[in-house]
Backbone bond lengths (Angstrom), bond angles and torsions (degrees), N, CA, C in turn:
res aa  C-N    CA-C-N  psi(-1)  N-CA   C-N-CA  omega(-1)  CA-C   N-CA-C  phi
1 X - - - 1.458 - - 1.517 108.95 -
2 X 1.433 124.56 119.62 1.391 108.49 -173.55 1.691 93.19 -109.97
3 X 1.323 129.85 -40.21 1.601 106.68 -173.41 1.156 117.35 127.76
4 X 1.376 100.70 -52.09 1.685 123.50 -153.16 1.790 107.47 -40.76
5 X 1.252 95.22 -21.72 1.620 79.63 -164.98 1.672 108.35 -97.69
6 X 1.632 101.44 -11.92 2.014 99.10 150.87 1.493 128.91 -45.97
7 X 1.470 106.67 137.35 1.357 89.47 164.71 1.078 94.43 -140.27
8 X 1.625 105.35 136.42 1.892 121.94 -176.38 1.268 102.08 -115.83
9 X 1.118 110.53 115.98 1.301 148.46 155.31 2.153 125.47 -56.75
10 X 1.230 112.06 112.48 1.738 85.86 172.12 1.404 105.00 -127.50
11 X 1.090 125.80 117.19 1.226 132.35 -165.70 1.753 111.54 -108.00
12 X 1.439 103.06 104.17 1.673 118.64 -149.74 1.844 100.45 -115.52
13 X 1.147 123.42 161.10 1.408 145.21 -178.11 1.555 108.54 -116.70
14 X 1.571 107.99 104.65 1.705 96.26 166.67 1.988 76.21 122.57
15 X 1.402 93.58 151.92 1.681 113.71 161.93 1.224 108.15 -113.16
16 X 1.107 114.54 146.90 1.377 135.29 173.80 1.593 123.39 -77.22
17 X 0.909 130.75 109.18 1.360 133.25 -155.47 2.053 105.37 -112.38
18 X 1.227 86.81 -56.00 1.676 76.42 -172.30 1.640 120.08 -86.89
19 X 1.347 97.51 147.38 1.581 99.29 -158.90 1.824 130.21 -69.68
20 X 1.757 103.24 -11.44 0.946 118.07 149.78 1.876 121.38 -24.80
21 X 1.478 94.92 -72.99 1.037 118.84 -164.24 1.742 113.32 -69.57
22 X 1.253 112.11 -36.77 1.147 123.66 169.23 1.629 118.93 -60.93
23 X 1.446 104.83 -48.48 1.702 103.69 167.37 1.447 115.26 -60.63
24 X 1.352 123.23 -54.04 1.554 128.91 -171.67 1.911 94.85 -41.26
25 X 1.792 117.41 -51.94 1.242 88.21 -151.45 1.423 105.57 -107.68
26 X 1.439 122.19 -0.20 1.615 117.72 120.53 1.331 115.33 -4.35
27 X 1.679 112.11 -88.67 1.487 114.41 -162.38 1.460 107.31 -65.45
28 X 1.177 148.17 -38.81 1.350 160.32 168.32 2.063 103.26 -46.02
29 X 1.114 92.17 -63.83 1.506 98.23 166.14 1.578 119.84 -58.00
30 X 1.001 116.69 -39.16 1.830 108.60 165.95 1.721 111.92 -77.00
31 X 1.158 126.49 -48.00 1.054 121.02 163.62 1.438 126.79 -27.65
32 X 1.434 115.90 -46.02 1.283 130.11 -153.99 1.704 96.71 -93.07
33 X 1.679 108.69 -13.54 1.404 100.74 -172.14 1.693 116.83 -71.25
34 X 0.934 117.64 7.42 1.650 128.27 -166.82 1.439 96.37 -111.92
35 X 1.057 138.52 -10.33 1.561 129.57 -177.33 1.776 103.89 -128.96
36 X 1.186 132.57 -35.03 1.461 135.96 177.62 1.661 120.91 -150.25
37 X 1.490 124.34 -178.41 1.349 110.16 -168.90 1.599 64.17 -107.27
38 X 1.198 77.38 165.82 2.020 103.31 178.39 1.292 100.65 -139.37
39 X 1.464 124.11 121.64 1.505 142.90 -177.89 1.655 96.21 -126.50
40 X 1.870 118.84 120.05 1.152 127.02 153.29 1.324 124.05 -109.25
41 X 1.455 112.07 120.37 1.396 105.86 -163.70 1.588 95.71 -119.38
42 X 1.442 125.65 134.70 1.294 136.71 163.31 1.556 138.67 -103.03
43 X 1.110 118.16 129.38 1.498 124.68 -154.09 1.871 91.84 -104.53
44 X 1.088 101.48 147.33 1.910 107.60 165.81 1.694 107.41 -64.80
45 X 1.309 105.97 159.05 1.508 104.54 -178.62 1.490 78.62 -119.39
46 X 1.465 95.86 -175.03 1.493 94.36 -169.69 1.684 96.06 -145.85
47 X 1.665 113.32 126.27 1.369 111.52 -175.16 1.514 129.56 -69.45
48 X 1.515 98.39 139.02 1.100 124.68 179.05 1.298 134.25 -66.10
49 X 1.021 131.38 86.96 1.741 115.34 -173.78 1.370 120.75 -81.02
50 X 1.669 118.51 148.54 1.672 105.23 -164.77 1.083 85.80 -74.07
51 X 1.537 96.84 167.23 1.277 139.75 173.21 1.591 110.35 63.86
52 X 1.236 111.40 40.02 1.162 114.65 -169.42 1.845 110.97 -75.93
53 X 1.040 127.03 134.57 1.665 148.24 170.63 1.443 95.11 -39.06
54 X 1.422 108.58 146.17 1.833 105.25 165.84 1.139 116.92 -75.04
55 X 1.663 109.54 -20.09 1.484 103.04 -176.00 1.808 106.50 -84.23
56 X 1.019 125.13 -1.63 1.473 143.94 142.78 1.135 109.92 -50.76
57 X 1.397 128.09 -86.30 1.197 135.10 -173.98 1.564 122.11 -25.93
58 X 1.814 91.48 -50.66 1.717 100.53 -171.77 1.514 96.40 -78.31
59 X 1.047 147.27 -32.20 1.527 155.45 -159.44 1.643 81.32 -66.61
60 X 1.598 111.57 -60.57 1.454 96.28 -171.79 1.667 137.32 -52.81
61 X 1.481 86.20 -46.94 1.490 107.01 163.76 1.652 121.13 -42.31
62 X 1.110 102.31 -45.80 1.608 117.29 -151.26 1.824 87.13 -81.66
63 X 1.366 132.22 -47.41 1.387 129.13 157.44 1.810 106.44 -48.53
64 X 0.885 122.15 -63.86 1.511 122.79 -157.02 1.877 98.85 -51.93
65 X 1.631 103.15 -46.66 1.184 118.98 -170.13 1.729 109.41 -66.90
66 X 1.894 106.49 -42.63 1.853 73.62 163.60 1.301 124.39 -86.26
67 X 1.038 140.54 15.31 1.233 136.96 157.69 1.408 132.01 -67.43
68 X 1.536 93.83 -29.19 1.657 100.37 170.79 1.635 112.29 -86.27
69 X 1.396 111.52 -39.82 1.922 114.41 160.65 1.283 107.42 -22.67
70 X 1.884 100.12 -66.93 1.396 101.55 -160.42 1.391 133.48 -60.34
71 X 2.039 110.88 2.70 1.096 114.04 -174.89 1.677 101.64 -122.83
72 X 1.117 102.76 14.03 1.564 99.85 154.62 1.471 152.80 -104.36
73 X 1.424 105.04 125.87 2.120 78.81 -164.66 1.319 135.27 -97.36
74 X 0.941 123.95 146.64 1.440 126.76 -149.40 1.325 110.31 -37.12
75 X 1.687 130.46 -61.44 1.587 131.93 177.28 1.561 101.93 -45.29
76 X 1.372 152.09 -23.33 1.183 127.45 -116.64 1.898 79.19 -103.92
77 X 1.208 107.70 155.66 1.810 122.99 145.93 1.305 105.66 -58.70
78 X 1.568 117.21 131.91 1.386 116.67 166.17 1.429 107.20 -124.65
79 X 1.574 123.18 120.44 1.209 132.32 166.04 1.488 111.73 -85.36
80 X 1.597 128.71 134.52 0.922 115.03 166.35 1.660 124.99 -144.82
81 X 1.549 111.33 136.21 1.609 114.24 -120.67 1.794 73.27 -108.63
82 X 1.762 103.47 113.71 1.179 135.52 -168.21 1.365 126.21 -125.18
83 X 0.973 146.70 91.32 1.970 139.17 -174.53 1.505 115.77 -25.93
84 X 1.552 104.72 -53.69 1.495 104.60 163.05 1.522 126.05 -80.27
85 X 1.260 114.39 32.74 1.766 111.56 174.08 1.061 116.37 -102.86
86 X 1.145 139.61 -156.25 1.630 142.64 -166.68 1.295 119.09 -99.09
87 X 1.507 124.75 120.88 1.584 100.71 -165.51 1.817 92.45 -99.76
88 X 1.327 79.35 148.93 2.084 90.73 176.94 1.385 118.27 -117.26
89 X 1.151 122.22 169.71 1.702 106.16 -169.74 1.755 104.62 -115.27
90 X 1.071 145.63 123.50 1.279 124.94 -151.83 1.815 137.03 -39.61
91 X 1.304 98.69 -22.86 1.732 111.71 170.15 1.594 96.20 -67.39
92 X 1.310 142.84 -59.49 1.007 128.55 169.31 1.717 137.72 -50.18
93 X 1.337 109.14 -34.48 1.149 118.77 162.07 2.040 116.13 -61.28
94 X 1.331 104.19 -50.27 1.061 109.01 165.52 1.670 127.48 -41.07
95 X 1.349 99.30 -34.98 1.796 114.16 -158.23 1.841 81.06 -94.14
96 X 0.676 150.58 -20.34 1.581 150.54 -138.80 1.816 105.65 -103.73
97 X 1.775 87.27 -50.07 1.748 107.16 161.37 1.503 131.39 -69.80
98 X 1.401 91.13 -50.16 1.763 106.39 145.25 1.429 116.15 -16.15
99 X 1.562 89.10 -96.86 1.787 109.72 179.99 1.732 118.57 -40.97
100 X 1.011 103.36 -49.78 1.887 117.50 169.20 1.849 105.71 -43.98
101 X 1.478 101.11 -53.93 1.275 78.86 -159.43 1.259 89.52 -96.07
102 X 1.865 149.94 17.24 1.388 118.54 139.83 0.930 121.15 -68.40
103 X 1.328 128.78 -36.33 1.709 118.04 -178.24 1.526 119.81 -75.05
104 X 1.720 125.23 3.32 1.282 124.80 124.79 2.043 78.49 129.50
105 X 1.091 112.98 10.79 1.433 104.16 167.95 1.935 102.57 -39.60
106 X 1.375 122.26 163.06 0.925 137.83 -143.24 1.814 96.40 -136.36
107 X 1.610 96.87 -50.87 1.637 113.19 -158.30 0.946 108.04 -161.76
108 X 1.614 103.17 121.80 1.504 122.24 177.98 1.265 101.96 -94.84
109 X 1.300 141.84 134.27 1.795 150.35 157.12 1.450 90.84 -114.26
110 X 1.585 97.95 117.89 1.799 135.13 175.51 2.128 69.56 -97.40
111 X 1.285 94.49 146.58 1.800 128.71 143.13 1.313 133.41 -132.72
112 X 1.303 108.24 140.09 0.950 104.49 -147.17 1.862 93.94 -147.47
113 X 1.601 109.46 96.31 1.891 113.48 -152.62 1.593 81.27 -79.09
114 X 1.589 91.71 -174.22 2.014 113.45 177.37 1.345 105.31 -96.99
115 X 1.008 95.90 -150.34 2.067 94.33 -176.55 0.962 114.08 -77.34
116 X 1.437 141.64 11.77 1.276 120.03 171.91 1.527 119.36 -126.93
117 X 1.939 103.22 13.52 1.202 121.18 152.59 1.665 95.71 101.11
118 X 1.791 111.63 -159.29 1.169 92.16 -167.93 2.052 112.42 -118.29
119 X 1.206 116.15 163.56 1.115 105.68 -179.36 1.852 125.98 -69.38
120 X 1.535 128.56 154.41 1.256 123.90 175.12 1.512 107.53 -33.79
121 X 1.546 113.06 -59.85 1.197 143.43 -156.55 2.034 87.60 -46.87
122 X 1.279 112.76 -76.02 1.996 131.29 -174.21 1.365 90.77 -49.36
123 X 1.715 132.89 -53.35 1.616 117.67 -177.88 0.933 99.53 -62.10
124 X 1.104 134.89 -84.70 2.010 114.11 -154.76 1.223 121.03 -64.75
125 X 1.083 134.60 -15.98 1.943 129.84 153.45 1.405 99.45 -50.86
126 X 1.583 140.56 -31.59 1.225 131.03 -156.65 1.387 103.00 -67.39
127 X 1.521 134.93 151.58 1.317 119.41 152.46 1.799 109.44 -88.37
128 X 0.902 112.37 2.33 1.352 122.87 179.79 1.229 124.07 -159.07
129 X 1.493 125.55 123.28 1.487 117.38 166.64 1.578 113.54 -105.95
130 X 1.301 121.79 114.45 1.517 141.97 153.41 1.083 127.89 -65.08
131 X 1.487 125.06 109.95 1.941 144.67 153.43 1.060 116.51 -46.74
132 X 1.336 143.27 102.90 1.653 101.89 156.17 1.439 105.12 -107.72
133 X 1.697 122.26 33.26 1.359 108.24 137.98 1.949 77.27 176.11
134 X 1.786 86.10 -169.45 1.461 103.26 176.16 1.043 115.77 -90.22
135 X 1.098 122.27 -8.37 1.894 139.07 173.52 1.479 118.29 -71.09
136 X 1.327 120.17 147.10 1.476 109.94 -175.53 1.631 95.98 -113.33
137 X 1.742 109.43 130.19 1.499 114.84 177.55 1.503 107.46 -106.93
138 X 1.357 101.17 153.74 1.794 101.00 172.49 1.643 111.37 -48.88
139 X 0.713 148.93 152.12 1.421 159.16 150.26 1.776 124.08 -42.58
140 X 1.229 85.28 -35.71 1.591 97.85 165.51 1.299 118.63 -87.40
141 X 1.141 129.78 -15.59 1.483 147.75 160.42 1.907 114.77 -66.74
142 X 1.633 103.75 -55.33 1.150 124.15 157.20 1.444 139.11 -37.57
143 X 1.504 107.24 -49.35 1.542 119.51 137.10 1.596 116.12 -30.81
144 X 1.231 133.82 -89.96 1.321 150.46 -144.53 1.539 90.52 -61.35
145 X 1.639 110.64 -57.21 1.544 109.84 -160.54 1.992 95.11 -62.05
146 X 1.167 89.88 -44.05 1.604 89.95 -178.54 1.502 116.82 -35.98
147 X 1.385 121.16 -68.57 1.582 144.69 165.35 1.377 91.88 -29.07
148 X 1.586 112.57 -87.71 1.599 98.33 -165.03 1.459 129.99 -37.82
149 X 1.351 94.17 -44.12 1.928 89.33 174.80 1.194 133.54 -88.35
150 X 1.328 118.30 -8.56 1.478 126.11 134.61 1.363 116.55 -33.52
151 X 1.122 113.80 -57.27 1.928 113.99 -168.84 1.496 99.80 -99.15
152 X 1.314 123.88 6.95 1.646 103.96 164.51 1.201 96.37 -107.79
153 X 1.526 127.76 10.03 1.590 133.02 177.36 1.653 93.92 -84.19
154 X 1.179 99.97 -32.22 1.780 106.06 -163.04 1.464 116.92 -73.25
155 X 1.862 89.26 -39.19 1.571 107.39 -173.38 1.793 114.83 -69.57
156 X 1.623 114.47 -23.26 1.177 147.73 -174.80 1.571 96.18 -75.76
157 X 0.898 120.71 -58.15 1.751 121.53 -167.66 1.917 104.98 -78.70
158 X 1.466 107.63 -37.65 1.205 92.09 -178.08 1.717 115.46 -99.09
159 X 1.717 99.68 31.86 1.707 116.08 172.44 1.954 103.64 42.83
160 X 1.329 100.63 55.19 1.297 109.28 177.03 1.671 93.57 -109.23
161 X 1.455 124.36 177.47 1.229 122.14 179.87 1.701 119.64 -102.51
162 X 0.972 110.41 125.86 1.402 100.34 151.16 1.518 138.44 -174.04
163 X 1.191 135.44 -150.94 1.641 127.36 -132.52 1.802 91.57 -79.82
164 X 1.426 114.10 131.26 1.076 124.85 -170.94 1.607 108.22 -88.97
């Protein structure tokens, strides 16, 4: 199975500023160039003021959230990486990408909201919402872990080895 003709998409909230973070998904992003095209596209988040109202909160969301719509296209798979979604263990995640791209999926869109998570509107476009735990991570953190298991999804399908 080589891939090549996937293209995964992660469509994230917030810029990335520190350079840490920028190298990690650099290297994750070249890695990944041998098995799929990898497109990261970033949306503005929009500031938060403390103590902000929920009906604030969702107002924010509900902007952040069409912005991320607006960068998705209609054929594509949309994963969307949620606290309450399904957690998978990477052989499963692997088999999931697998399966997608036999039945001739085209494009996976990973999401990936800002701090205040994602809007109603981004969950139900999802065809899937993904856990990767009950814990809440920075988003910029979220990125990287994202990347890696993407390409140990990759490394898994094309029975290459790696860190268990």
């Amino acid at each position: 199975m080589t891939g090549i003709a996937m293209k995964i998409t992660l469509v994230t909230v917030g810029k990335l500023k520190e350079r840490y973070w920028i190298d990690a998904i650099a290297e994750y992003s070249k890695r990944l160039g041998r098995y799929c095209r990898l497109e990261i596209l970033q949306v503005a988040d929009e500031k938060i003021p403390d103590n902000a109202s929920q009906a604030l909160e969702e107002q924010i969301k509900d902007k952040e959230g069409r912005r991320i719509l607006s960068l998705i296209p209609e054929d594509a798979y949309v994963i969307a990486l949620a606290i309450q979604g399904k957690m998978l263990d990477s052989e499963q995640l692997a088999d999931r990408i697998g399966q997608l791209g036999i039945k001739g999926t085209s494009q996976i869109v990973f999401i990936i909201g800002g701090s205040l998570g994602l809007s109603g509107q981004v969950l139900r476009r999802a065809d899937f919402q993904l856990s990767f735990s009950k814990m809440t991570f920075p988003h910029q953190l979220m990125r990287v872990i994202l990347l890696e298991q993407i390409y140990r999804s990759y490394r898994i399908l094309n029975h290459q080895p790696y860190h268990k």
